[in-house]
C-alpha positions in Angstrom: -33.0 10.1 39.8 -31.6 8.0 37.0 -29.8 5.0 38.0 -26.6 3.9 36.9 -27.1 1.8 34.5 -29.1 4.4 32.7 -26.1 6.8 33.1 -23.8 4.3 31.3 -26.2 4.1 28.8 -26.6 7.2 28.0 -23.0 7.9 28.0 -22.2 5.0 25.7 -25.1 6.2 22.9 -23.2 9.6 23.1 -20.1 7.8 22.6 -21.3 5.9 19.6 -23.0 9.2 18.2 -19.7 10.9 18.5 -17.5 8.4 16.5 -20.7 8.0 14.2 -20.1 11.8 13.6 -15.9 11.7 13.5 -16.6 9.0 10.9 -18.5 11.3 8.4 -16.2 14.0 9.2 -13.4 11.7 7.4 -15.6 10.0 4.9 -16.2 14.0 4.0 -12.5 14.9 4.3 -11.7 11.8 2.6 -14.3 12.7 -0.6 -12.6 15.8 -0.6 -9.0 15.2 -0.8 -9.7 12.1 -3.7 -11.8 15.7 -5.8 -8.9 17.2 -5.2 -6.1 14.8 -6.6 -8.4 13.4 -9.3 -8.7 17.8 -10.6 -5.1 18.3 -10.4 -4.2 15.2 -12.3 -6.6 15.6 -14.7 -5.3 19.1 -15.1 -1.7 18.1 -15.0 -3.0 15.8 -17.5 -4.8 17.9 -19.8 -1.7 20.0 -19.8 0.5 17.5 -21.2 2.7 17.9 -18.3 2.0 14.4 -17.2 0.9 10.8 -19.2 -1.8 8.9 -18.0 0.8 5.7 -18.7 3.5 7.6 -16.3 1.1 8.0 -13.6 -0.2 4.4 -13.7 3.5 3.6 -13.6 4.0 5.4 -10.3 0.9 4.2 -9.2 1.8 0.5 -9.4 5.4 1.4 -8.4 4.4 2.7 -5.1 1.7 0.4 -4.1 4.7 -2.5 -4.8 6.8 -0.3 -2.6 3.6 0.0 0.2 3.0 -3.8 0.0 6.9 -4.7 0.4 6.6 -2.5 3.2 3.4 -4.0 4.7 5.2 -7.5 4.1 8.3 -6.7 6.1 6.4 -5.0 9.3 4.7 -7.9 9.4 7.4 -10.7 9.3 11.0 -8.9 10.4 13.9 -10.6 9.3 15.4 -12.2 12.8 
């Protein structure tokens, strides 16, 4: 009869190996998605439908936006 400190044991190391797993699951969805966008703009791209300078552009302009963002979740105005 295993006592139950063993139990807890056990039933922690499955909990670890389960969010060890969900964690490779999104590192895996995660690879995927960036293959993906990176095919699409280099497509887009290639195409001439977009500039490299544009997307940089946009890029900047909505990681300003993401940061402003950040900034005023963090300190609200009173």
């Amino acid at each position: 009869m295993k006592s139950r400190t063993s139990s807890r044991t056990s039933s922690q190391a499955l909990d670890h190996l389960n969010l060890v797993a969900k964690l490779a699951d999104l590192k895996e969805d995660h690879y995927r998605t960036l293959l993906a966008i990176s095919a699409m703009t280099e497509l887009l791209i290639e195409k001439g439908l977009l500039a490299p300078e544009e997307l940089e552009r946009k890029i900047a302009s909505l990681d300003n936006e993401m940061d402003e963002l950040i900034s005023l979740s963090l300190h609200p105005m009173p």
